[in-house]
N, C-alpha and C positions, 0 to 999 in steps of 0.2 A: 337562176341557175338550174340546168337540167340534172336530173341525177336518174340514175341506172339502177335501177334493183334484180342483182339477177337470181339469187335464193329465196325461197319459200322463209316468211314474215309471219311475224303476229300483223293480226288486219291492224292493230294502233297505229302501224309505224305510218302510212299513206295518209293519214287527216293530221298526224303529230308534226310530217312534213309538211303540210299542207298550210297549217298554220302560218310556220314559219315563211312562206312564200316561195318555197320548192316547187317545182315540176318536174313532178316524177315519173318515171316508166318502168312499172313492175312487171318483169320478165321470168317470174320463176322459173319455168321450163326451157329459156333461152340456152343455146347450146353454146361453147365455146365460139365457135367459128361464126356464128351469128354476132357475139360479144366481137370477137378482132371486126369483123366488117360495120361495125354500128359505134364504139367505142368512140371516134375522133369525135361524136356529137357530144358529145357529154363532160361536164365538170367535175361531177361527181359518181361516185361508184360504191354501189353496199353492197357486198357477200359474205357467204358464212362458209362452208369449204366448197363449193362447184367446181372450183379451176382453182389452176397457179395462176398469179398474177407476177407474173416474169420478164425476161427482157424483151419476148416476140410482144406480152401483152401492151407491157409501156411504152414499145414503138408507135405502136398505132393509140395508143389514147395521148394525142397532143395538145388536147384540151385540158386534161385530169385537174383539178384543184386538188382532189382527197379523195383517199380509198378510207372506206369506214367498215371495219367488221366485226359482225356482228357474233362476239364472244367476245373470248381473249386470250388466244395462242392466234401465233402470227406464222407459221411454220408454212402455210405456204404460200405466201406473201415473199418476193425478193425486197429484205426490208433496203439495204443500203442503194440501191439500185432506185429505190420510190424517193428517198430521202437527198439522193442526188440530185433528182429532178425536183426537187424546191416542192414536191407534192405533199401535202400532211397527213398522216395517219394515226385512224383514230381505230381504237379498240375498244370494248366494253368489260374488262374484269369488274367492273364495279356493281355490274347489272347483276352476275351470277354467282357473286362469291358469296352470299348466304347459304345459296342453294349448295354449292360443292362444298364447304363446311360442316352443312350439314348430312351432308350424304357420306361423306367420311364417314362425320360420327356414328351416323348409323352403322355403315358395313363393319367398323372397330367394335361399336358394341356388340353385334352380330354375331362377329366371328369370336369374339374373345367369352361369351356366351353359347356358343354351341347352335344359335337359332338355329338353322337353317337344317343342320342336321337334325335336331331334337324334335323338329317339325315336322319332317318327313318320317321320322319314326314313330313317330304317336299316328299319325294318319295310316302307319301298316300296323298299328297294336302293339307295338314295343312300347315298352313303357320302362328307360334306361335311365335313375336321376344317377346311379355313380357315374357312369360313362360322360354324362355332359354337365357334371360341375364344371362351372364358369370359373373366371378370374376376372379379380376386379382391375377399372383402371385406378381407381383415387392410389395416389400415393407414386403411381409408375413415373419415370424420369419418359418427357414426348422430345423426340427430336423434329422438328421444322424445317424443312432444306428447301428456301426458297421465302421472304417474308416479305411478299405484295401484297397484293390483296388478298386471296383465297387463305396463304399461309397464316395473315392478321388476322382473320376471321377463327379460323380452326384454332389457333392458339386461344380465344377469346373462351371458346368451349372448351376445349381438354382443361384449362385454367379454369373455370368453374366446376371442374370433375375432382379438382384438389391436387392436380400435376404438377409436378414440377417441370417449366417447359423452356426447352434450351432452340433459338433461332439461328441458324446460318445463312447469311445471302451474302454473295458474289458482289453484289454491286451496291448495296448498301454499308455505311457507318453509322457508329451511336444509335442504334436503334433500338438501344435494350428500352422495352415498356412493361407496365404492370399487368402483362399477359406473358411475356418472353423474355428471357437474358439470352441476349446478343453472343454468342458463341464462335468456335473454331469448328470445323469440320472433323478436327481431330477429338475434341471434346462432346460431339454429338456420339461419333464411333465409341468413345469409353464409356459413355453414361447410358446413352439410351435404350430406353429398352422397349419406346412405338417409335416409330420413325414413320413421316410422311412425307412425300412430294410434291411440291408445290413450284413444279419450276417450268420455264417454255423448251420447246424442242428446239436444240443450236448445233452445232458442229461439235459442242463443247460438252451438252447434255444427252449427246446421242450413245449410247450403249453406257452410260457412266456407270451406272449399276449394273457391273457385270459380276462376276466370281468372286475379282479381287477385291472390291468395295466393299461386297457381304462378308469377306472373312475380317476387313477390317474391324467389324463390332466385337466388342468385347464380351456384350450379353446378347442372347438369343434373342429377336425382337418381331414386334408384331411391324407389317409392314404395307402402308398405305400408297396408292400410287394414284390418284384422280388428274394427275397431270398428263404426260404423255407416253405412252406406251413404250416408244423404242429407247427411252432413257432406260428400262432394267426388263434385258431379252428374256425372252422363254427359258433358254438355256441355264442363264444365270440363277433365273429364278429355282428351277427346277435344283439346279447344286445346293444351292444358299437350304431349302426344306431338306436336300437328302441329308447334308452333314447338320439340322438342325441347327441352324443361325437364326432361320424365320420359322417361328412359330404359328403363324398365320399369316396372309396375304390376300388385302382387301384389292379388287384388281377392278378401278372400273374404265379404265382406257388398257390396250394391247399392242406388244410389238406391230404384229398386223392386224386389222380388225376388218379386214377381207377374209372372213376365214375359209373360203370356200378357194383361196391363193396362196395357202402358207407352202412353203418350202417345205422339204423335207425333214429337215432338221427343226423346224420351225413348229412340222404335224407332230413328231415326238414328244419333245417337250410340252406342245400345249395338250395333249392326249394325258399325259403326267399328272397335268397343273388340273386338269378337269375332273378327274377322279380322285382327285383329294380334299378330303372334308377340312383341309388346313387355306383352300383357297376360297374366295369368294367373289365372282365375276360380277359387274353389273355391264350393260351394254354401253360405254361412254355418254351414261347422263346426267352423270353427279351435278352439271350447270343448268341441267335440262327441266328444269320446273316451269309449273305454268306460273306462278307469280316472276321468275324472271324472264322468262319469254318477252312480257310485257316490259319490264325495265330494264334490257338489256338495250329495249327500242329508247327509251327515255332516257339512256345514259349517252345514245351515239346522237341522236337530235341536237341536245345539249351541248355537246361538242362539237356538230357540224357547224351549229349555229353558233359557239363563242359563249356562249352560257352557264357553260359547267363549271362548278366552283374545281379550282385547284387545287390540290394535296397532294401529299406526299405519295398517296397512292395511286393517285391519277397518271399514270407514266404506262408504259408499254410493255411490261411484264405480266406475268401469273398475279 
């Protein structure tokens, strides 16, 4: 089987195929229009975001077996359109949900602790302990909105912090475990008081966290986003801190994260979100470790190849 690599790789992933009896053709720098012109050779195909793979892309791959990519949001990926054509796809949530659980944890700790500010002041000679008394998590009600992989992970942790942790997902049943109780949407909004993101970019999860969703909490709450940006806008974000709904906001994906493209409305609000010691950016790498780099590779092999054990969480979500 040939396969097509057209995104920059950990070097594992070419001898992990290799093994397997793949022939590979790694293209990191291949451009779109070289991919339509060379695609009908190939079986298979691994990318991480380079292109849409679309309806012009699946015209021309008449070969495809399977698109494999390498993370796990599929956003720009036309999934029903791949799935029409009998093609499989495969994702990697399972490579990097250590890594985004634990990067949460961090920026939650972080911010609900003052680092980042309290460290930039001691580095000019202020020396402030009333101003940045922290707050603990033990004991706070975590809301979960989304419980795949990432969300099962992070619940694993906030649940050894001594939380009480309430789960909501869309497309799952029965799933309360001795990390989560299985929840309403409505029940997260009364109770919680951290609320995190653990969901893919749809038609359904695109702006969901806007104004109206934040005034739906009942308590003021600290607010995690390591899934996808355009699910809770600038704008939104920016209302939810003025009238004090969010306490904090650990931000490590962006509505746009072209920021040198945002719109006008878009520069406002993130100009807001940036000057406030209530937000904390990281650059979309909460999955970006180097220990999953390498197993994000081991998790699509396994799957290309029929080898990955199945579970519950192995499905095509967050």
């Amino acid at each position: 089987m040939q396969i097509l690599v057209i995104d920059k790789m950990h070097a594992s992933l070419l001898p992990m195929l290799g093994e397997k009896g793949y022939a590979v053709n790694y293209q990191p720098d291949i451009s779109r229009a070289e991919v339509l012109e060379t695609i009908s050779n190939y079986e298979g195909i691994i990318v991480r975001s380079k292109m849409q793979l679309d309806e012009a892309f699946l015209e021309r791959a008449t070969k495809l077996k399977f698109i494999a990519r390498a993370g796990a949001g599929l956003d720009q990926i036309d999934v029903d359109a791949v799935l029409k054509r009998d093609i499989q796809l495969f994702n990697a949530p399972e490579g990097n949900r250590d890594a985004v659980a634990e990067h949460a944890m961090g920026m939650l700790l972080s911010l609900m602790n003052h680092l980042s500010r309290a460290d930039r002041q001691v580095r000019s000679l202020v020396w402030d302990r009333e101003g940045n008394r922290g707050t603990e998590l033990k004991g706070k009600t975590v809301g979960i909105i989304g419980y795949g992989n990432t969300g099962h992970e992070f619940a694993k942790r906030v649940k050894a912090f001594g939380c009480n942790v309430l789960a909501y997902d869309k497309y799952l049943k029965d799933f309360s475990d001795e990390w989560a109780q299985e929840s309403t949407l409505e029940e997260i909004c009364d109770q919680a008081q951290v609320v995190s993101l653990h969901v893919p970019l749809t038609s359904e999860t695109n702006r969901w966290f806007n104004e109206v969703m934040f005034d739906n909490f009942r308590h003021s709450v600290f607010f995690i986003n390591t899934s996808r940006g355009e699910v809770a806008p600038f704008v939104a974000l920016q209302a939810a801190i003025e009238k004090g709904k969010i306490l904090g906001a650990c931000l490590d994906v962006l509505e746009n994260e072209k920021l040198k493209t945002l719109t006008s409305e878009q520069q406002s609000a993130f100009a807001y979100l940036a000057q406030s010691d209530k937000v904390l950016f990281s650059p979309h790498v909460a999955g970006w470790t180097h220990e999953s780099y390498v197993k994000i590779n081991e998790v699509l092999v396994h799957k290309i190849s029929g080898t990955f054990p199945l579970s519950v969480s192995s499905n095509l979500k967050e």
